[in-house]
N, C-alpha and C positions, 0 to 999 in steps of 0.2 A: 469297261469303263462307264457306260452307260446305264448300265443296272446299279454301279456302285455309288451314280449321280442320284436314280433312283433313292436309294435309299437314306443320301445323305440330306434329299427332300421332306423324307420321313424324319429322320432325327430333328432337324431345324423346325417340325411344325412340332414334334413334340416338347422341345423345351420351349416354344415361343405359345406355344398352346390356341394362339389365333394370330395369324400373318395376316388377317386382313385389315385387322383395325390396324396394323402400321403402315402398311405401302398400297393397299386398296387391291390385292392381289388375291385370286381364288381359284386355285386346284379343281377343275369339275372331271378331270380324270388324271389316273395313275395306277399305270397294269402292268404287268408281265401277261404274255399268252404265249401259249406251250401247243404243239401239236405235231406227233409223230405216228406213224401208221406200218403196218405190215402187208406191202402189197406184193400182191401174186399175180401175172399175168403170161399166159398161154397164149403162141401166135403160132399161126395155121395157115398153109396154103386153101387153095378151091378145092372143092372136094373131084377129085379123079384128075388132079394136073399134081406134077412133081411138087413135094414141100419141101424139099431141101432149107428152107429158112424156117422149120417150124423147132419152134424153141418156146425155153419154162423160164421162166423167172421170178426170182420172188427174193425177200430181203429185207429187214426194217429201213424206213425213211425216214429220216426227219425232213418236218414241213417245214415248220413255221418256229419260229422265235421273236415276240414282236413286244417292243416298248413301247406303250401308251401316254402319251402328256397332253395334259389340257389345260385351256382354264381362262380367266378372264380379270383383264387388272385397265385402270382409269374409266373413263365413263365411253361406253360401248365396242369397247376394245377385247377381243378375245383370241385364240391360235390352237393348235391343233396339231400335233405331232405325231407321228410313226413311223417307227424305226425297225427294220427287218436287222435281227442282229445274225449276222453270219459273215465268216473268213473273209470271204472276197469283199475287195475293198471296191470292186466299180472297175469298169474300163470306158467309160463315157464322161461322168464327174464326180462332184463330190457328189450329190444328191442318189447315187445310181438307187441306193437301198431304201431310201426314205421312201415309203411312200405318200407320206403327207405331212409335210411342214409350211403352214401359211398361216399369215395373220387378216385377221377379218375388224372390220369397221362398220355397226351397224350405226346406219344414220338414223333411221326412227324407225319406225311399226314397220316402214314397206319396204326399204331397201337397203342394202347390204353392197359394200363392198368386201373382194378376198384376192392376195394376191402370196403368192408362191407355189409351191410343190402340194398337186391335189391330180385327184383324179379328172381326166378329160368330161364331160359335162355331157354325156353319151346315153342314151337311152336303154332299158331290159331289163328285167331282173335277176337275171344271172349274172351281168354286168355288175349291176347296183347291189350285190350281198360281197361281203368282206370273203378275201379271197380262204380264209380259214376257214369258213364255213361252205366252201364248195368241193364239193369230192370227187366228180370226173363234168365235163366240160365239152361243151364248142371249142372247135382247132380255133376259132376265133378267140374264145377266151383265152385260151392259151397263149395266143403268138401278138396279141396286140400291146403293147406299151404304153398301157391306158393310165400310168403317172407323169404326169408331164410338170414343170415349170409355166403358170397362166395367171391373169388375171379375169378377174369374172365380178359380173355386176349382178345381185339376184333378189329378185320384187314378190313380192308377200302379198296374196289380196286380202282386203279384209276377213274375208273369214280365217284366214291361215291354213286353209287349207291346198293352198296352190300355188307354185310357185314357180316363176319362170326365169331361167337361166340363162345371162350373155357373158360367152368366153371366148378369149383370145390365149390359146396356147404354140406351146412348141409342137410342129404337128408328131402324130408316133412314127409316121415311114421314118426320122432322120437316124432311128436306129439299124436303116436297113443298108445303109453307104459303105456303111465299113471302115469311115476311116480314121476312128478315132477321136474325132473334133465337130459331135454331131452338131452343134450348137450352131458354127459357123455355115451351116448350110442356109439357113435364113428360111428353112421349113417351116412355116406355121399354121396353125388350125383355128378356124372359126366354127365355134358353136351354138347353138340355141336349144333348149329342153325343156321340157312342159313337165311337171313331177304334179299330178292330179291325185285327190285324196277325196270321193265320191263316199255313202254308204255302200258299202261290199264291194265296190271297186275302186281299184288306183292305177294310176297311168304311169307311164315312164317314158315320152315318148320326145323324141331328137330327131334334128337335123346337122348334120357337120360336110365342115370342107375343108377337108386334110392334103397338104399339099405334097404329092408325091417328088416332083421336079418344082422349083420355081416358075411360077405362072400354070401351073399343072396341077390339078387336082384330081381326088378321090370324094364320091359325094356317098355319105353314111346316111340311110334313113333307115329308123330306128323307132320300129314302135312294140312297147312293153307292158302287159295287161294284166295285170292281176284281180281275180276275183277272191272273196273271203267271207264264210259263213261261219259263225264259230270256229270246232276244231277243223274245220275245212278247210284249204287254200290253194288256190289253183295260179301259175301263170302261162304265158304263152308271151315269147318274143318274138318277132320278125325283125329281120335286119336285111337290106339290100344295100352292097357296094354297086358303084359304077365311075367308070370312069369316061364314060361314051353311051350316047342316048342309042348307038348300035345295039352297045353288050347290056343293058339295062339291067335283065332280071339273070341276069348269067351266071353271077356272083353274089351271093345271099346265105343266110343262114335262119334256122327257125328252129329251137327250144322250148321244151314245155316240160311243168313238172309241177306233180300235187299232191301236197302233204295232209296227212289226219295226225293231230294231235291227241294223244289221248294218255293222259297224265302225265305219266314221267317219261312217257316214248312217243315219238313221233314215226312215221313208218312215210315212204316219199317212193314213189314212181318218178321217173326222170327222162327223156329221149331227148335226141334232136338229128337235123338234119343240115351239113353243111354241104356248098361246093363252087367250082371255082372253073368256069366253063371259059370267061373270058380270058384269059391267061393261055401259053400254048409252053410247053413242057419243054426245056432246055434253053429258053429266052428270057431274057432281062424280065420280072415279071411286074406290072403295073400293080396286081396288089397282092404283095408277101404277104398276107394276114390267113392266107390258107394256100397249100399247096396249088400250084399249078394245073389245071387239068384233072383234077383228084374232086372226086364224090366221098363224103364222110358220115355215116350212118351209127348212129349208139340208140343202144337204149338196156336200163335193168330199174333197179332200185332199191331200197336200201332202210337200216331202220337208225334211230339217233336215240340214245336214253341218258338221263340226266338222275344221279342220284333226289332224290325230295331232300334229303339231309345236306346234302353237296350241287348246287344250282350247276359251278361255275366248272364242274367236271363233267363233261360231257365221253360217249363212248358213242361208237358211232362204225356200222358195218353195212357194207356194199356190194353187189353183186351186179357186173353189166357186160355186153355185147358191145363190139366196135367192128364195121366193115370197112374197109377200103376198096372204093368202085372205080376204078380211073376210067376215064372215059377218051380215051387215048392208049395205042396198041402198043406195047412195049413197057407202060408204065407195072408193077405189081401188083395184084390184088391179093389180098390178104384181112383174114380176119383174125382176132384177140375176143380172147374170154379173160375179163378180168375180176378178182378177186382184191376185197380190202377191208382191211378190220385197225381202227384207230383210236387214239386215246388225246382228247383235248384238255387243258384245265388253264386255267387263268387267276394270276395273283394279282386280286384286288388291293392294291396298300388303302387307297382312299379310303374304300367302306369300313376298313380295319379301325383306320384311325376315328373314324365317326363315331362307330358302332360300338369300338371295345374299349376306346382309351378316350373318347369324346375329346376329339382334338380335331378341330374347322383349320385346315391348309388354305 
């Protein structure tokens, strides 16, 4: 239904040939993105202890299906939508799939208000790239619930190159209750993030307080570095949870990965390193966002090429190591070799309508 709304967007800018001079309304996006993959992955005991659990697996996946809408209508008014299109319809609310529907209010040059369905306000750049363009990951990235329902206030300095972010969301633990009815838990997150934009370096760096229990928090410090020389570009994230100035550095994660561009291919090294020390394995755990008692070790990398004739079809192949280190006697240790070869492409309606039929939505 929603692709067929898609397109019924497209027919209406075609007969009206410019929507803006009638209702002050403007399209600045309208996409389809595509992306499914063939992943293979081999799991293995320690070497010289029983692998009874070692096993092959492989199989086409689909990722991603994702609607794009944008755009901007009255005087500094604009919204943002995406929509993850798949069967399941949520088991939390209506928003489960969205991951971003809010409307924004830019008051002048410096500040911004935004209020609905966005991403939590969190620092990294594995965090901060669209989850279609990341191919294997921190357990962190995987298990956090980094779409929430928030308001947020975000200030410009003059040069525009900086900008600093205040939000009040639903925090992500309320998806870890179970009981259906996250909302009423009265869980919520405060945050603050600095998005810095230097020659050859940019920042990504956060602070949050995500509330586990009522009056009970989780503190995310979150600092994300990117450097950039031409086809060079490098980052490094750190992230520390805690939830006790006991367990401080107990609970953390740290990501790095740097790509060479070079014309229609990119080629990318990728590692990181999680683990989750304050936590004790078979108890209530203070923070799901990674196993209990569990060390998580990756690293490979990978190459991404893009037709010159074709931008928006991307192909993209990977090769990485995963360990599991429990550090706790009884848990499993076990390593993966995994394998993945993928195919992205994205339908631009907008650029269509600009480019080939010169028609402004």
């Amino acid at each position: 239904m929603l692709c067929g709304l898609a397109m019924l967007f497209c027919i209406h800018g075609a007969v009206a040939q410019d929507t803006t001079a009638h209702n002050g309304h403007k399209f600045t996006n309208l996409k389809l993105e595509i992306r499914a993959d063939f992943d293979v992955q081999h799991q293995f005991g320690v070497t010289g202890r029983p692998a009874t659990w070692d096993t092959t697996d492989y199989g086409f996946n689909g990722k991603y299906f994702n609607l794009i809408l944008g755009g901007e209508f009255g005087k500094g008014f604009s919204y943002f939508f995406r929509q993850r299109i798949i069967a399941n319809a949520g088991t939390s609310s209506l928003f489960d799939n969205t991951d971003f529907l809010y409307l924004q209010y830019q008051i002048n040059d410096r500040w911004a208000i935004r209020a609905g369905k966005e991403a939590l306000a969190n620092g990294g750049f594995e965090y901060d790239a669209a989850p279609i363009d990341v191919f294997y990951y921190t357990q962190y990235w995987g298990n956090i619930y980094c779409f929430q329902l928030a308001g947020s206030a975000i200030f410009t300095d003059k040069s525009g190159n900086h900008k600093l972010t205040l939000q009040v969301s639903n925090s992500p633990y309320v998806h870890y209750a179970g009981t259906g009815s996250e909302w009423r838990q009265g869980l919520l997150g405060y945050s603050v993030m600095w998005s810095g934009n230097f020659p050859h370096f940019k920042t990504l760096y956060s602070v949050n307080m995500f509330e586990r229990e009522r009056g009970k928090f989780v503190n995310h410090i979150t600092l994300g570095n990117k450097i950039e020389f031409g086809p060079w570009s490098w980052y490094i994230d750190y992230q520390n949870r805690a939830t006790s100035f006991e367990h401080f550095f107990d609970n953390f994660f740290v990501v790095t990965r740097m790509d060479v561009a070079l014309k229609d291919v990119k080629v990318f090294l990728k590692a990181g390193y999680d683990q989750n020390l304050s936590d004790v394995p078979n108890a209530l755990p203070k923070d799901p966002l990674m196993e209990a008692g569990q060390r998580y070790l990756f690293y490979g990398g990978g190459v991404e090429y893009r037709p010159h004739s074709a931008p928006s079809v991307r192909v993209h192949a990977c090769l990485y190591q995963a360990q599991y280190l429990p550090a706790y006697t009884g848990l499993k240790e076990y390593h993966t070799i995994n394998a993945q070869v993928g195919l992205t492409w994205a339908v631009d309606f907008l650029h269509y309508l600009h480019k080939k039929l010169n028609v402004n939505l």
